[in-house]
VMD Tcl script that builds the backbone (N, CA, C; Angstrom):
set m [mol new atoms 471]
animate dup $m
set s [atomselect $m all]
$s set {name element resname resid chain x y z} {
  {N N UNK 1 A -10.382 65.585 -15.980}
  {CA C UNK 1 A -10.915 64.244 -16.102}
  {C C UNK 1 A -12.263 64.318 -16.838}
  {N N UNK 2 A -11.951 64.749 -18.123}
  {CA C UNK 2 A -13.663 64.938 -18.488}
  {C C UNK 2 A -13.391 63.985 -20.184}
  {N N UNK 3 A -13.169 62.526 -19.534}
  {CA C UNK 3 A -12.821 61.621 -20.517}
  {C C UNK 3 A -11.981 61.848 -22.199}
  {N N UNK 4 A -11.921 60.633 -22.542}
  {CA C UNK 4 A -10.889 61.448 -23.650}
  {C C UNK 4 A -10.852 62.079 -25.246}
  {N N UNK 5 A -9.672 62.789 -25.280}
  {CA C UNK 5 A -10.373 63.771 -26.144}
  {C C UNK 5 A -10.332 62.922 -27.628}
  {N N UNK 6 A -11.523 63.044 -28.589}
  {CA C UNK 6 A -11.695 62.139 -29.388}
  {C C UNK 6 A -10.762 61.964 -30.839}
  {N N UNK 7 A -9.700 61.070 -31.145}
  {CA C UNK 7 A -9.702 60.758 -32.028}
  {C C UNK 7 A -7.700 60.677 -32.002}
  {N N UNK 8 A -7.371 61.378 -30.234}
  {CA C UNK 8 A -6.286 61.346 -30.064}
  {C C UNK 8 A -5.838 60.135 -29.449}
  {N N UNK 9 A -4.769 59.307 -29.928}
  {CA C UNK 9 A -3.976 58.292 -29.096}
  {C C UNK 9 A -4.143 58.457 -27.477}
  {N N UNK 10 A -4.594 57.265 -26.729}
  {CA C UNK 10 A -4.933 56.763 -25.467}
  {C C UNK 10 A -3.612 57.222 -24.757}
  {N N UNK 11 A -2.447 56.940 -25.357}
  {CA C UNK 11 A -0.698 57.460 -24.983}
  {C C UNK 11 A -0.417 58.735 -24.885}
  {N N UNK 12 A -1.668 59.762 -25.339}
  {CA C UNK 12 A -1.481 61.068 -26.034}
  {C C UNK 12 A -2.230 61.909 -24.992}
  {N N UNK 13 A -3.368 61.331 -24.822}
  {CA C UNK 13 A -4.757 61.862 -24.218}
  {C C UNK 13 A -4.140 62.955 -22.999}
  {N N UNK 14 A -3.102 62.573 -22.099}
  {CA C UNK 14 A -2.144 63.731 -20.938}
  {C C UNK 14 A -1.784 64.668 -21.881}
  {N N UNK 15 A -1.310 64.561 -22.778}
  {CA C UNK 15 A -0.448 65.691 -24.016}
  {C C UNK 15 A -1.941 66.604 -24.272}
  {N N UNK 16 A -2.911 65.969 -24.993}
  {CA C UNK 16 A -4.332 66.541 -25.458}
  {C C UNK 16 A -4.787 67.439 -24.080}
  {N N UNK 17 A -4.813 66.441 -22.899}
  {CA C UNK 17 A -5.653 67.054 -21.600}
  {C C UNK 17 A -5.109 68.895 -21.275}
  {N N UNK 18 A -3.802 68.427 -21.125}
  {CA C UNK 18 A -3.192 69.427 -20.681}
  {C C UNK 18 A -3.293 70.498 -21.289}
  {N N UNK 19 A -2.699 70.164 -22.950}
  {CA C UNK 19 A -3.182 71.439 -23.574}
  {C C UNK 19 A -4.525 72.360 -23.843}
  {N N UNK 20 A -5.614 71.591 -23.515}
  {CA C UNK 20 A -6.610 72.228 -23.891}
  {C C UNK 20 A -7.247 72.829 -22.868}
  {N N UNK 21 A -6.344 72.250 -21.226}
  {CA C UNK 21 A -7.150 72.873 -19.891}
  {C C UNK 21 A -6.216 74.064 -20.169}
  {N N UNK 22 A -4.899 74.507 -20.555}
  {CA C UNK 22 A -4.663 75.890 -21.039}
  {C C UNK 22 A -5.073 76.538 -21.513}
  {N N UNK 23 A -5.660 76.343 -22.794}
  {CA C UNK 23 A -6.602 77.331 -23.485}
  {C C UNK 23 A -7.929 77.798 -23.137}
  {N N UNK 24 A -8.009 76.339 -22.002}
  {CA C UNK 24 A -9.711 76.979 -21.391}
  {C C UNK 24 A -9.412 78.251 -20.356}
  {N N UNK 25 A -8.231 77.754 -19.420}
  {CA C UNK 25 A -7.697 78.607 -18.366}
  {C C UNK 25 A -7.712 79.440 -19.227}
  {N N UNK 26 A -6.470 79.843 -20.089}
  {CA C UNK 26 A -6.423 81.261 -20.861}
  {C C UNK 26 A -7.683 81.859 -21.272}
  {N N UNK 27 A -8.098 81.400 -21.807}
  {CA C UNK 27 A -9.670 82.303 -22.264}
  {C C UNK 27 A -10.622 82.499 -20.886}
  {N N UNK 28 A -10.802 81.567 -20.115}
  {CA C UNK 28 A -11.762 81.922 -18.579}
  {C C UNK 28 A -11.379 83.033 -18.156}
  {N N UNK 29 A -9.530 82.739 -17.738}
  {CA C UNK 29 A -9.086 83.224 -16.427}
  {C C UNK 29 A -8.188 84.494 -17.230}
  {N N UNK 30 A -7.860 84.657 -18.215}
  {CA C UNK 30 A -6.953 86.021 -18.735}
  {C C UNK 30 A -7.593 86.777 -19.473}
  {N N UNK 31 A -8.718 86.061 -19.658}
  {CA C UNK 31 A -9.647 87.077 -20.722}
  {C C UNK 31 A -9.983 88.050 -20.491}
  {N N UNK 32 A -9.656 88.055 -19.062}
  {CA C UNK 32 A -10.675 89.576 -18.737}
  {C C UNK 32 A -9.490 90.371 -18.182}
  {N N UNK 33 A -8.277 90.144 -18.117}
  {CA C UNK 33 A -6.857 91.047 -18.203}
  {C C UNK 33 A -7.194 92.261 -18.968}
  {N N UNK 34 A -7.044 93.254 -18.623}
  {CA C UNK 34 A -7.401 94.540 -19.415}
  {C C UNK 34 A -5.766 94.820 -20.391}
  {N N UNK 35 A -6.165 94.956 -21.258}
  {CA C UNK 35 A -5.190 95.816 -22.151}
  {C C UNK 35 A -4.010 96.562 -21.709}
  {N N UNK 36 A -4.443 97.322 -21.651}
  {CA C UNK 36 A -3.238 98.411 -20.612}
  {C C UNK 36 A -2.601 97.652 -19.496}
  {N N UNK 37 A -2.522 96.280 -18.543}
  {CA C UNK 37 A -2.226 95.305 -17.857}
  {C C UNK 37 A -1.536 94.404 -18.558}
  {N N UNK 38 A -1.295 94.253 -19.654}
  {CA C UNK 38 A -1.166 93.087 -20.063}
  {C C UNK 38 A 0.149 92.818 -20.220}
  {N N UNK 39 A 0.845 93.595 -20.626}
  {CA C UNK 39 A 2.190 94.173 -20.197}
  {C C UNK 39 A 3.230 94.663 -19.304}
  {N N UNK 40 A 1.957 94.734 -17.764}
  {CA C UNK 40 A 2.830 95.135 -16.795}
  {C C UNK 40 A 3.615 93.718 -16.242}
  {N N UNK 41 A 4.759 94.173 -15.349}
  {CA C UNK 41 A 5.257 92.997 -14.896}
  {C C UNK 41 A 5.276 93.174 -13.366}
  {N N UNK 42 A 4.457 92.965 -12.150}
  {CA C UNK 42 A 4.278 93.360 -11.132}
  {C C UNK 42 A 5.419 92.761 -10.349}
  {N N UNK 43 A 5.852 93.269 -9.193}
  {CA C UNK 43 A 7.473 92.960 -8.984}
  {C C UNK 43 A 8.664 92.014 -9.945}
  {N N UNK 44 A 8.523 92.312 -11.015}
  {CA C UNK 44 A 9.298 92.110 -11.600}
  {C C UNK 44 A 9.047 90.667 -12.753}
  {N N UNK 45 A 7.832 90.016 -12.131}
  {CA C UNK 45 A 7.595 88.768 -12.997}
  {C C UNK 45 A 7.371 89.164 -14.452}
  {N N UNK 46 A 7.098 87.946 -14.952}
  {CA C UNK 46 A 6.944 88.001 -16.553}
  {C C UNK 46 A 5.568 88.358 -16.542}
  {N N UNK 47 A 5.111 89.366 -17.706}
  {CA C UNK 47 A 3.819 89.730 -17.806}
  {C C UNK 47 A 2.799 88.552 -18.394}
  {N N UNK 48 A 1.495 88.784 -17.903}
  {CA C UNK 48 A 0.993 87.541 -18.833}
  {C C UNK 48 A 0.855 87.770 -20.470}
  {N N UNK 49 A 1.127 88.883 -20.858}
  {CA C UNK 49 A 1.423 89.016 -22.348}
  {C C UNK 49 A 2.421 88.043 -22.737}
  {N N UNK 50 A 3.938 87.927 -22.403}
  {CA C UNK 50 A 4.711 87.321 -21.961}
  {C C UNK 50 A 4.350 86.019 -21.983}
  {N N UNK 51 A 3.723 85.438 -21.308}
  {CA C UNK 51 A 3.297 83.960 -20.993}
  {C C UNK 51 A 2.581 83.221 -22.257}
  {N N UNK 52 A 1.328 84.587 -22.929}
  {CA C UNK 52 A 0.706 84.077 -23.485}
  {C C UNK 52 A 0.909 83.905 -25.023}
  {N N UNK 53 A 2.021 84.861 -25.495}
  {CA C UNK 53 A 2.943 84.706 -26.347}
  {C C UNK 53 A 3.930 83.054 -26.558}
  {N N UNK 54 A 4.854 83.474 -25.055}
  {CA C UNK 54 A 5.677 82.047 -25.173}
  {C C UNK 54 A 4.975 81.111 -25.002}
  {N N UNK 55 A 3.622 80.855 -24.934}
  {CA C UNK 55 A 2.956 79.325 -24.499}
  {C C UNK 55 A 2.858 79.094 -26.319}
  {N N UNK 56 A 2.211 80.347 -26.336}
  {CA C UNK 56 A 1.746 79.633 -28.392}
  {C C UNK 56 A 3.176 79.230 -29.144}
  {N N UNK 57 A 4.366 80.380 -28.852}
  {CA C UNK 57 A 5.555 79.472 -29.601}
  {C C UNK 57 A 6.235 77.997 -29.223}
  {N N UNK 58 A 5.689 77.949 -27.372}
  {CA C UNK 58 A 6.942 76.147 -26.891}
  {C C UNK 58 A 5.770 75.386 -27.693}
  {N N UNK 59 A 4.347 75.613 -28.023}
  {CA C UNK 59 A 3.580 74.254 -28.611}
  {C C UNK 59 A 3.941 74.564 -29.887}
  {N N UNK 60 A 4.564 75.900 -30.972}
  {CA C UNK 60 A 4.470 75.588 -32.153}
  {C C UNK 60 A 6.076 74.937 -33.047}
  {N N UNK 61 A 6.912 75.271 -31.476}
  {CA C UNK 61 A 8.577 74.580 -31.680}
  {C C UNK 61 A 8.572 73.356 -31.195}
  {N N UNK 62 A 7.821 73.091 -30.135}
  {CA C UNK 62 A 7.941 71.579 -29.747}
  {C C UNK 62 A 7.321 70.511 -30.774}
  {N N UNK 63 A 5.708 71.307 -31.130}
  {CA C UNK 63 A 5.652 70.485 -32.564}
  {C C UNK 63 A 6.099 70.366 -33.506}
  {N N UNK 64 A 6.799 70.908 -34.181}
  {CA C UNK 64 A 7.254 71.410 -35.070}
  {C C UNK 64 A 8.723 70.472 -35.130}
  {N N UNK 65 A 9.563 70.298 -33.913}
  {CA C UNK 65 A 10.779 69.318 -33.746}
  {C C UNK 65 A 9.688 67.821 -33.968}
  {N N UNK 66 A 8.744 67.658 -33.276}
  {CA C UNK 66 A 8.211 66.601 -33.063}
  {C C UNK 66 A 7.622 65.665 -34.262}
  {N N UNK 67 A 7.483 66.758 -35.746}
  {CA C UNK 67 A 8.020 66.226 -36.898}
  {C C UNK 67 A 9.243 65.921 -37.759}
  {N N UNK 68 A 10.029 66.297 -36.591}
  {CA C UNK 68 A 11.577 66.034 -37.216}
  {C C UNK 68 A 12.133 66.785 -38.258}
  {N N UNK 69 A 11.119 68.121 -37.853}
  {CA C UNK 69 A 11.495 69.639 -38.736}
  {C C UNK 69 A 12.336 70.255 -38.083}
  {N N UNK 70 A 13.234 71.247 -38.759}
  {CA C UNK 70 A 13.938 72.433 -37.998}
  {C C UNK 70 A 13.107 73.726 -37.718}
  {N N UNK 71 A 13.134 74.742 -37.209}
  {CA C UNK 71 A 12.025 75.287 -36.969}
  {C C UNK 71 A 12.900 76.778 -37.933}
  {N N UNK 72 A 11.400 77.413 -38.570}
  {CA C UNK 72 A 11.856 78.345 -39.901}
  {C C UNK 72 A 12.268 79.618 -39.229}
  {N N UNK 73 A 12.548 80.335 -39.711}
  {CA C UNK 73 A 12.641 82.316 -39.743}
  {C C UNK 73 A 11.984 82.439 -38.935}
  {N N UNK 74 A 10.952 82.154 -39.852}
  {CA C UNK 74 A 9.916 82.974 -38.962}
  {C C UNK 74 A 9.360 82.436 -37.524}
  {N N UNK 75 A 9.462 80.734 -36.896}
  {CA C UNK 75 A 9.878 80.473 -35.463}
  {C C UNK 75 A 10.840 81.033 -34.609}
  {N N UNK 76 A 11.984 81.251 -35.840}
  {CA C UNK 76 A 13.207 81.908 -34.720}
  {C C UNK 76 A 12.434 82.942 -34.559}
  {N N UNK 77 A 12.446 83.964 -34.956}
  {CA C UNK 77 A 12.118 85.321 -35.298}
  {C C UNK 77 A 11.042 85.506 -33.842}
  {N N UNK 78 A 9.897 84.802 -33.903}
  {CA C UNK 78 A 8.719 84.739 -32.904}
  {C C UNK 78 A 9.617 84.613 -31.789}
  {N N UNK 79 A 10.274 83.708 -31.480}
  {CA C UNK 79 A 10.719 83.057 -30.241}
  {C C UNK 79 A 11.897 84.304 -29.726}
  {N N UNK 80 A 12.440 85.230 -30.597}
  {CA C UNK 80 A 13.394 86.306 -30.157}
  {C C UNK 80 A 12.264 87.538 -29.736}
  {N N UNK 81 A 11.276 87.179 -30.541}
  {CA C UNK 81 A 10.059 88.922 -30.156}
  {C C UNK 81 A 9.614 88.297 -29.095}
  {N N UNK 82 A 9.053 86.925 -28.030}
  {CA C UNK 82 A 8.557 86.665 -27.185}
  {C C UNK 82 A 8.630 87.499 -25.987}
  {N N UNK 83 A 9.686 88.154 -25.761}
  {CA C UNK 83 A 10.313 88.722 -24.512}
  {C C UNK 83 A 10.020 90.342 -24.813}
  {N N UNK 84 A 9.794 90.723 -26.332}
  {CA C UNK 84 A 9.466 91.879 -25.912}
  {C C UNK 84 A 8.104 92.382 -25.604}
  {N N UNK 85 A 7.585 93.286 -25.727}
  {CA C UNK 85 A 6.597 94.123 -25.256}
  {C C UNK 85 A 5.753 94.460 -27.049}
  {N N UNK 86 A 4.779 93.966 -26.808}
  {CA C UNK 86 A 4.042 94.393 -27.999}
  {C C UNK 86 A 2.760 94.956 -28.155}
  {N N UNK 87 A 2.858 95.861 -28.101}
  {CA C UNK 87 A 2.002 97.222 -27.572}
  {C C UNK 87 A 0.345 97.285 -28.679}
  {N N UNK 88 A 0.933 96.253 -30.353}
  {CA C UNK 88 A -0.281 95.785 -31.009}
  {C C UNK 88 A -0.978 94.778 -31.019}
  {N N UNK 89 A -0.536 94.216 -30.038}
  {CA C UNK 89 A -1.437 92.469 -29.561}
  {C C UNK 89 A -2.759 93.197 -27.931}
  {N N UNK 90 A -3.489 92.412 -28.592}
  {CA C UNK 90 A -4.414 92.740 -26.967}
  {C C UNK 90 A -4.535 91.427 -26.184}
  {N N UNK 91 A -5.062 91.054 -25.511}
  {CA C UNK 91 A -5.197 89.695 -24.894}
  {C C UNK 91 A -6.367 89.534 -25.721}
  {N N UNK 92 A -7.162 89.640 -26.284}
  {CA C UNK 92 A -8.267 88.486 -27.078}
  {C C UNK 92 A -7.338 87.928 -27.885}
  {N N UNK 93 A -6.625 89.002 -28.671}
  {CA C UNK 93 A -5.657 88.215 -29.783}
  {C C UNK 93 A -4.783 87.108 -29.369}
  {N N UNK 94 A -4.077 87.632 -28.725}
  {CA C UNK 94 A -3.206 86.475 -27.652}
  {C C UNK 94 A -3.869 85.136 -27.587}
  {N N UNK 95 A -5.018 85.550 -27.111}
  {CA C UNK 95 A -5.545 84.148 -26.526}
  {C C UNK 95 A -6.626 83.391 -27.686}
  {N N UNK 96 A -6.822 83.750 -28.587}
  {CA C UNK 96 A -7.113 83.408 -29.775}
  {C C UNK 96 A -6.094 82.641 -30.285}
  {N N UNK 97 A -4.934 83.453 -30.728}
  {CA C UNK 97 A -3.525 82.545 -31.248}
  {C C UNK 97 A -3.289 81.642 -30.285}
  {N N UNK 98 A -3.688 81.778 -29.273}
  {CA C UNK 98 A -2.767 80.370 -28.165}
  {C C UNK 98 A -3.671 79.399 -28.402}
  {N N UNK 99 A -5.071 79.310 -28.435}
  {CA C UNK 99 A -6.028 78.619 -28.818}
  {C C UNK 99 A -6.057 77.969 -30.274}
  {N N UNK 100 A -5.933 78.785 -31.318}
  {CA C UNK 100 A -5.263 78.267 -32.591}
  {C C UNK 100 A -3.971 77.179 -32.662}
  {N N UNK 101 A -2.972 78.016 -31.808}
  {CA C UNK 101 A -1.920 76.828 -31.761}
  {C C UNK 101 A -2.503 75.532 -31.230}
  {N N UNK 102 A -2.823 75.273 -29.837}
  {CA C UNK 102 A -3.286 74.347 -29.283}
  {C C UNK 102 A -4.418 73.348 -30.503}
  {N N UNK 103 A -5.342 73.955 -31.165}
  {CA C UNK 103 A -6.083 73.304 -31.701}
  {C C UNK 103 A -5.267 72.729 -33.208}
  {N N UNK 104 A -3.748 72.982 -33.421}
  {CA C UNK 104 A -3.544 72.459 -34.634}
  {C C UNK 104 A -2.630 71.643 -34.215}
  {N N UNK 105 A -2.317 71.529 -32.411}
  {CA C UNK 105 A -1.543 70.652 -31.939}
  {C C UNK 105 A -2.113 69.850 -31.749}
  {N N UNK 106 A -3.018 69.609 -30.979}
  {CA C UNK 106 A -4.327 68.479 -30.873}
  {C C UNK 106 A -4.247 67.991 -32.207}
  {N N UNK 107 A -4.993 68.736 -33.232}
  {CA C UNK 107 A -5.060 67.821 -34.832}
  {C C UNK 107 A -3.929 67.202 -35.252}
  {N N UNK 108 A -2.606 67.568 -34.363}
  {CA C UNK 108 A -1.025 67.100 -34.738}
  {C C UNK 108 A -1.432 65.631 -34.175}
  {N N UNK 109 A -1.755 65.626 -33.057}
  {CA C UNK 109 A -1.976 64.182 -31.890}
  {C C UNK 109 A -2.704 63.537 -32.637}
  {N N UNK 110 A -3.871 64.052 -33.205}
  {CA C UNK 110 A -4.650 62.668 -33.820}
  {C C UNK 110 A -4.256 61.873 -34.780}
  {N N UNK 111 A -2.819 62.193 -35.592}
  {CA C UNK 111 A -2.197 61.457 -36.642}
  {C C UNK 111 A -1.026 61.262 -36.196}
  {N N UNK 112 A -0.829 61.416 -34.798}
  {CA C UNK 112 A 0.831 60.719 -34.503}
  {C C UNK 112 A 0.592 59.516 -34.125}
  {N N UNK 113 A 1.458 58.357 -34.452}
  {CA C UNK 113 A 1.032 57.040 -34.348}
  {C C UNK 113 A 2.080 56.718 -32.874}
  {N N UNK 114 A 1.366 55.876 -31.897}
  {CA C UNK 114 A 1.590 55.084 -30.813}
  {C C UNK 114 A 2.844 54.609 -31.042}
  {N N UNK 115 A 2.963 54.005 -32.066}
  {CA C UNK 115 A 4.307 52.743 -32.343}
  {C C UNK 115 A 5.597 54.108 -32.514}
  {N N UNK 116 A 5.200 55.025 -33.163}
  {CA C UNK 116 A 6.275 55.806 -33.464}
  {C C UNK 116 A 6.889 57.094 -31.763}
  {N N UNK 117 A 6.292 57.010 -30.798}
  {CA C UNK 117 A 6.684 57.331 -29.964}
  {C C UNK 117 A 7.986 57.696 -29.382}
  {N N UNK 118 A 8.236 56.477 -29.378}
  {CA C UNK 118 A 10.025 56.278 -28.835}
  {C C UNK 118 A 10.796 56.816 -29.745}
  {N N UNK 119 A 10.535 57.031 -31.137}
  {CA C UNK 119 A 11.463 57.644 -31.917}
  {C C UNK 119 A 12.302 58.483 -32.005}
  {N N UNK 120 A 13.274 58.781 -32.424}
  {CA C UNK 120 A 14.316 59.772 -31.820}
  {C C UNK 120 A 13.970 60.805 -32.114}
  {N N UNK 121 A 14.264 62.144 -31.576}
  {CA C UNK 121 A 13.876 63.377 -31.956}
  {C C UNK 121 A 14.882 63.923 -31.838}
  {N N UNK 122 A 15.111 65.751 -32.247}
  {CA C UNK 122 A 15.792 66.247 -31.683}
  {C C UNK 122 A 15.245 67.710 -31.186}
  {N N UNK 123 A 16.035 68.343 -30.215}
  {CA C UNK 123 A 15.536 69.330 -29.608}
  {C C UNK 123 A 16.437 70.265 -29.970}
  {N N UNK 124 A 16.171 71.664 -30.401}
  {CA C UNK 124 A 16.674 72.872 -30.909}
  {C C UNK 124 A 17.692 72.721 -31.934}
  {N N UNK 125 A 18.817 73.825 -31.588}
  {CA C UNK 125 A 19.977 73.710 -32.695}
  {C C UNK 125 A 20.713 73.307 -32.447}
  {N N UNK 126 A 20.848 72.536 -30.927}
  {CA C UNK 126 A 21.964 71.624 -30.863}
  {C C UNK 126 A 21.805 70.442 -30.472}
  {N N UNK 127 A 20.591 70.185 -31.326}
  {CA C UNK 127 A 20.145 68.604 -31.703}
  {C C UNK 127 A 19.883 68.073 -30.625}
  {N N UNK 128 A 19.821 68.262 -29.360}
  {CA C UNK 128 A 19.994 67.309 -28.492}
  {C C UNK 128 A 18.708 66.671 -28.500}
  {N N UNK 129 A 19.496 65.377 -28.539}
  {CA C UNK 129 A 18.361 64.066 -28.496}
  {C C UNK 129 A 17.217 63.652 -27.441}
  {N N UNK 130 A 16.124 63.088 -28.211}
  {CA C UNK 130 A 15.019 63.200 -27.149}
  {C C UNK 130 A 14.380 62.230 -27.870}
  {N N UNK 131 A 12.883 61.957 -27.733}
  {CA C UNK 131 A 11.802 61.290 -28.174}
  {C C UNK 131 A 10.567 62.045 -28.508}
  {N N UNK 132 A 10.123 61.205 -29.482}
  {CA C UNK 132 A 8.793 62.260 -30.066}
  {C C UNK 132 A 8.089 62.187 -28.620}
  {N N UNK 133 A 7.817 60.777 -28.137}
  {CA C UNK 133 A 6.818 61.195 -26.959}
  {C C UNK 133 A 7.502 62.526 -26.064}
  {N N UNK 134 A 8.765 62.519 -25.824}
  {CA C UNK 134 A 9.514 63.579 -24.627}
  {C C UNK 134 A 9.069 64.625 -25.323}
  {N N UNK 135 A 8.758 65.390 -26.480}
  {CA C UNK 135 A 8.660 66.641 -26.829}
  {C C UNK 135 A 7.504 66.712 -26.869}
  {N N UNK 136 A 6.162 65.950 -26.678}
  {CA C UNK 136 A 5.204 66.343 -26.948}
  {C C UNK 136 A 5.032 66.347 -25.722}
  {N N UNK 137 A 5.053 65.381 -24.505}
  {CA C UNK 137 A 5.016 65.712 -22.902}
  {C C UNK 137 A 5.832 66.570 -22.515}
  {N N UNK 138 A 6.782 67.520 -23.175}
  {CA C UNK 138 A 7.412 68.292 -22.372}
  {C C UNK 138 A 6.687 69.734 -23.212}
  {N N UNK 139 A 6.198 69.859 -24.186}
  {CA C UNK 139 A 5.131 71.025 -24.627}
  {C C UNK 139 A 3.800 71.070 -23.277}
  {N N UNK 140 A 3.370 69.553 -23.275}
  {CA C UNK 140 A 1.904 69.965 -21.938}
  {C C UNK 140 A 2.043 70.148 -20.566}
  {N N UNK 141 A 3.979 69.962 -20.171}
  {CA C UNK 141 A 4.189 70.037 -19.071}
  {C C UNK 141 A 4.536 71.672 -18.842}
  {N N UNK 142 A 5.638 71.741 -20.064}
  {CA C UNK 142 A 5.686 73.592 -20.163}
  {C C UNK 142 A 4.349 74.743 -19.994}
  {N N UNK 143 A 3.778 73.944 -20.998}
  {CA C UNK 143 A 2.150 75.165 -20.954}
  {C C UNK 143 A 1.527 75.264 -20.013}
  {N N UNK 144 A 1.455 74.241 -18.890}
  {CA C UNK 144 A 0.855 74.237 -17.507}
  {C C UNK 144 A 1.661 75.214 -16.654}
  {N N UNK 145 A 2.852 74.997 -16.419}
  {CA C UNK 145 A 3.646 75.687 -15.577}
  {C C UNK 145 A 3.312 77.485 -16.287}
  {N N UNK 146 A 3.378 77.782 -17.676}
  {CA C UNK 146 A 3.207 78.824 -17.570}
  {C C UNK 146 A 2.007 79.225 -17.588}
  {N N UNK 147 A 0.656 78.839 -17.646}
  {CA C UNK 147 A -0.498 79.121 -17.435}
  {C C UNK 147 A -0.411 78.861 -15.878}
  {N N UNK 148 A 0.230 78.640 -15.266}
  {CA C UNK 148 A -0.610 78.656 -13.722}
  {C C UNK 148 A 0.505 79.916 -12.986}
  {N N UNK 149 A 1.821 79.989 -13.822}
  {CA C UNK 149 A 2.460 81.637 -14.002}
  {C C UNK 149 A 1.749 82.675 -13.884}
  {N N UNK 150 A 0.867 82.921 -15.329}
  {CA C UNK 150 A 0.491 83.870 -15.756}
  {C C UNK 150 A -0.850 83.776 -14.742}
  {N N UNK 151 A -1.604 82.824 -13.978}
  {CA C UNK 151 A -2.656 82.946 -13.427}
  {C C UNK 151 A -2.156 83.675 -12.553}
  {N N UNK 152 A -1.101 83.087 -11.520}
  {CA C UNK 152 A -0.750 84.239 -10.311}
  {C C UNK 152 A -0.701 85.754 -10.970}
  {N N UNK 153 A 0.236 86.111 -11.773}
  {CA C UNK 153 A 0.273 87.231 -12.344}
  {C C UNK 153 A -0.988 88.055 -12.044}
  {N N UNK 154 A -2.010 87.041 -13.417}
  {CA C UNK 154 A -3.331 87.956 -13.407}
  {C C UNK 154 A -3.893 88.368 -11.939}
  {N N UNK 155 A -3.431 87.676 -10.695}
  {CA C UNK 155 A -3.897 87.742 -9.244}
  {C C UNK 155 A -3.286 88.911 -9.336}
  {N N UNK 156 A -1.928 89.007 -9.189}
  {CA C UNK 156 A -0.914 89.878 -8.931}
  {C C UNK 156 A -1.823 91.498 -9.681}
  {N N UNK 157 A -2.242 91.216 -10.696}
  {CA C UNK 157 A -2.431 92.595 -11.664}
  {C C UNK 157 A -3.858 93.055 -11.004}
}
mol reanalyze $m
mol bondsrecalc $m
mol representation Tube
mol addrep $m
């Protein structure tokens, strides 16, 4: 509740909020995840490497549908390496790129227009139908759930 963020649609401002209390969480609360941790998966959960990977690709596919684009190579490509283990990322990087994404999603919000909301969208490769607003509230609803994931984790580690 720390009023709204400037220049994004009043309809938007939950989409804006959410994403950016992720990137604060991520940088506060994972920043200090050590390297060699970042990768473990403690009884079996997803590592927060893991988390902090798939958070930057659901905001750069959800936006990305949310222009009524298909998403390229190189989205697929990201979204198949998400799950593995990448032994040349550290968590600053991580959380740098998740922060990058977030901040070109925000700049996405400040030129999506109100009236165009309801518009049809579609979701993945088998089109299934949605709304621009549903994909952009279902990117700030996703990134929460896995930032408060990866927070237990970091407890866990």
């Amino acid at each position: 509740m720390r009023g709204p963020v400037e220049g994004v649609p009043a309809l938007l401002q939950p989409v804006a909020h959410a994403l950016l209390q992720a990137a604060e969480d991520a940088a506060d609360k994972l920043g200090k995840i050590p390297d060699d941790l970042l990768w473990t998966k403690p009884n079996g959960v997803a590592s927060v490497g893991f988390h902090l990977l798939h958070m930057r690709g659901v905001v750069d596919r959800m936006f990305t549908y949310a222009l009524d684009q298909p998403l390229s190579e190189t989205q697929l490509e990201f979204l198949k390496a998400e799950t593995q283990v990448h032994e040349d990322l550290d968590t600053a990087k991580l959380i740098t790129a998740f922060q990058q994404q977030v901040q070109t999603a925000v700049n996405q919000l400040k030129h999506t227009k109100e009236a165009e909301l309801t518009d049809t969208r579609y979701l993945g490769r088998k089109r299934i139908p949605t709304t621009l607003m549903g994909l952009l509230f279902h990117a700030g609803e996703h990134i929460q759930r896995h930032i408060g994931q990866a927070l237990v984790t970091a407890k866990m580690l």
